[in-house]
C-alpha positions in Angstrom: 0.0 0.0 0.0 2.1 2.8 -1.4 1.1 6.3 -0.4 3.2 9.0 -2.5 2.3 12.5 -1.0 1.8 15.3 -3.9 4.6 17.2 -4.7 4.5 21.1 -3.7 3.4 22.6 -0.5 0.2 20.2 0.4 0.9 16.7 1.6 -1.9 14.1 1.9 -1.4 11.2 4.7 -2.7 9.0 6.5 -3.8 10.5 10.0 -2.6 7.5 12.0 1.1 7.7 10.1 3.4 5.3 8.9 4.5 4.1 12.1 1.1 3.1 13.5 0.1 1.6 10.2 3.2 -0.9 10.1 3.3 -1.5 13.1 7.0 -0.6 13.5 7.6 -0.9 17.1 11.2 -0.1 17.6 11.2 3.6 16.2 14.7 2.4 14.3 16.3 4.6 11.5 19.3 3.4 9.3 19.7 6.5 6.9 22.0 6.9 3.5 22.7 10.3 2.5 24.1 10.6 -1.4 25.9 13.7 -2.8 26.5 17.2 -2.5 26.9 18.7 1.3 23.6 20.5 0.7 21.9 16.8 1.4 24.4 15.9 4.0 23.0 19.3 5.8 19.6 17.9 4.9 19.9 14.8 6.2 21.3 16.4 9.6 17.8 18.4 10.0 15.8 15.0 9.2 18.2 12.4 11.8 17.2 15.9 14.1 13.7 16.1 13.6 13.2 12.1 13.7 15.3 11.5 17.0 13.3 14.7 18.2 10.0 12.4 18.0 11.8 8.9 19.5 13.3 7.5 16.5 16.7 6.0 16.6 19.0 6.4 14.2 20.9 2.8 13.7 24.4 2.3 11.6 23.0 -0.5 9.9 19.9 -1.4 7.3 19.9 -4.7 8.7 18.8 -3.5 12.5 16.6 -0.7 11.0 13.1 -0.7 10.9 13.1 2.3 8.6 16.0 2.8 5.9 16.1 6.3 4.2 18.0 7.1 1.4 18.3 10.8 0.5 19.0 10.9 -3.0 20.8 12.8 -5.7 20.8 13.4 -9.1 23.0 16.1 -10.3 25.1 13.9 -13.0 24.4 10.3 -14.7 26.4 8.5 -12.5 24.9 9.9 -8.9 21.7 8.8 -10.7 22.3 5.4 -10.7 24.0 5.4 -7.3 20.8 6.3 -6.0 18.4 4.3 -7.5 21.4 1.1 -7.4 21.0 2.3 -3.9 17.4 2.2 -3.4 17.3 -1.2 -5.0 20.2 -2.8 -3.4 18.6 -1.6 0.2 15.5 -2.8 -0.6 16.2 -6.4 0.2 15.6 -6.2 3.6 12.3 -5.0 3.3 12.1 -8.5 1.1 13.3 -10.6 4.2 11.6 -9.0 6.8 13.9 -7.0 8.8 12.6 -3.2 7.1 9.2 -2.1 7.1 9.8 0.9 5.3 11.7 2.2 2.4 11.6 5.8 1.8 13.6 8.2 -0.9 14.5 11.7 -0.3 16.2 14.1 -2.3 17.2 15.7 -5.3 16.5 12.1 -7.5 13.0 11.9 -6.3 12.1 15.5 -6.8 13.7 15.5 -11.0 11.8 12.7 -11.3 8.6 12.9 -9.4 6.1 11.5 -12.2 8.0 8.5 -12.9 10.0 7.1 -10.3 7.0 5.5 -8.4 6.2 3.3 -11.5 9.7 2.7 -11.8 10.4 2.4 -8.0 7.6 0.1 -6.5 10.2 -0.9 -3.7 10.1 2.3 -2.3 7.3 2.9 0.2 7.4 6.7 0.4 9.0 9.4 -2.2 9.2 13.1 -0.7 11.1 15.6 -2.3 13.6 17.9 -1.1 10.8 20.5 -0.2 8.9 18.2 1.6 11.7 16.2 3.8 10.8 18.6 6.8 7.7 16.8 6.3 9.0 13.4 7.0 8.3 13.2 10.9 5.3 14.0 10.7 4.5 11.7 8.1 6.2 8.7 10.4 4.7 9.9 13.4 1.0 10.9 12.0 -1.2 13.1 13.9 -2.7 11.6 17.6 -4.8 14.5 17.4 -6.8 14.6 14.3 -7.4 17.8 12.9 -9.8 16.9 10.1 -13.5 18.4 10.7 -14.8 15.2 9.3 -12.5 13.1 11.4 -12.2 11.4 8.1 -8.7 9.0 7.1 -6.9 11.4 5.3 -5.6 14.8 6.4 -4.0 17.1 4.6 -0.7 18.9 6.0 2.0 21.6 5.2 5.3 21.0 5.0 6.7 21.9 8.6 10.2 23.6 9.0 12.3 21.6 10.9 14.4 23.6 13.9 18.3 24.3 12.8 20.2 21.1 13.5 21.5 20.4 16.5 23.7 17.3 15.9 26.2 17.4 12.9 27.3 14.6 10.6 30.4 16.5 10.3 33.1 18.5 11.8 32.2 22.2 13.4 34.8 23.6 11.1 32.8 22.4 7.8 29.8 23.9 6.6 27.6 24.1 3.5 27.8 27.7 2.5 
């Protein structure tokens, strides 16, 4: 059951999220971050936002619940890193240890009408406008907002706090 949020600045979910819905108990994160420094910064503000809401960020796919790969797709060959990527993690959704794929990134916004054809492994696609959207998604809403109290709500893309931990030295930065 593949839900692929629009792209742009509305996102439709499910209200209970991803990680009631799977019934992912362990909150567990293994993430892959591909390319330029600008997703390596990205990728900071996610691992913030999602340990922010419980989740664990775990060195390896194999003791993750939930692998993310944030993407790239600036020349041929980071292309087919990320989708080799993609594929190659996918596996342990196929034996059980993952519940979740999910691309990120530059890749999945370049290619936003196609890849989910293309990419059936992956369970969620967000682009790089709507990563800060990502714990939400996970986490869903305890408190539904909808007037209905119907299944789907929509949501904007939330800005995610400055990040707090680094993937890199203090002396580095994306400028």
């Amino acid at each position: 059951n593949h839900v692929q949020p629009r792209l742009g600045c509305l996102t439709k979910i499910w209200t209970e999220g991803y990680v009631n819905s799977t019934n992912i108990s362990e909150k567990t994160v293994n993430i892959v971050s591909l390319g330029c420094p600008k997703n390596l910064v990205d990728t900071e503000n996610m691992i913030n936002d999602l340990e922010s809401r419980g989740f664990r960020i775990v060195p390896d796919a194999d003791k993750a619940e939930i692998i993310l790969v944030n993407t790239c797709s600036f020349v041929t060959e980071a292309r087919k890193e990320s989708i080799d990527t993609l594929l190659e993690l996918s596996r342990y959704k196929e034996e059980g240890t993952a519940k979740l794929l999910i691309g990120t990134g530059c890749l999945i916004s370049r290619y936003k009408e196609s890849l989910p054809g293309l990419l059936p492994e992956v369970d969620l696609m967000l682009s790089t406008f709507e990563e800060s959207s990502l714990g939400a998604i996970l986490d869903g809403f305890p408190n539904s907002a909808s007037p209905n109290n119907s299944k789907n709500q929509i949501i904007s893309p939330q800005s995610i706090p400055f990040r707090e931990k680094r993937l890199t030295p203090r002396h580095r930065a994306y400028v």
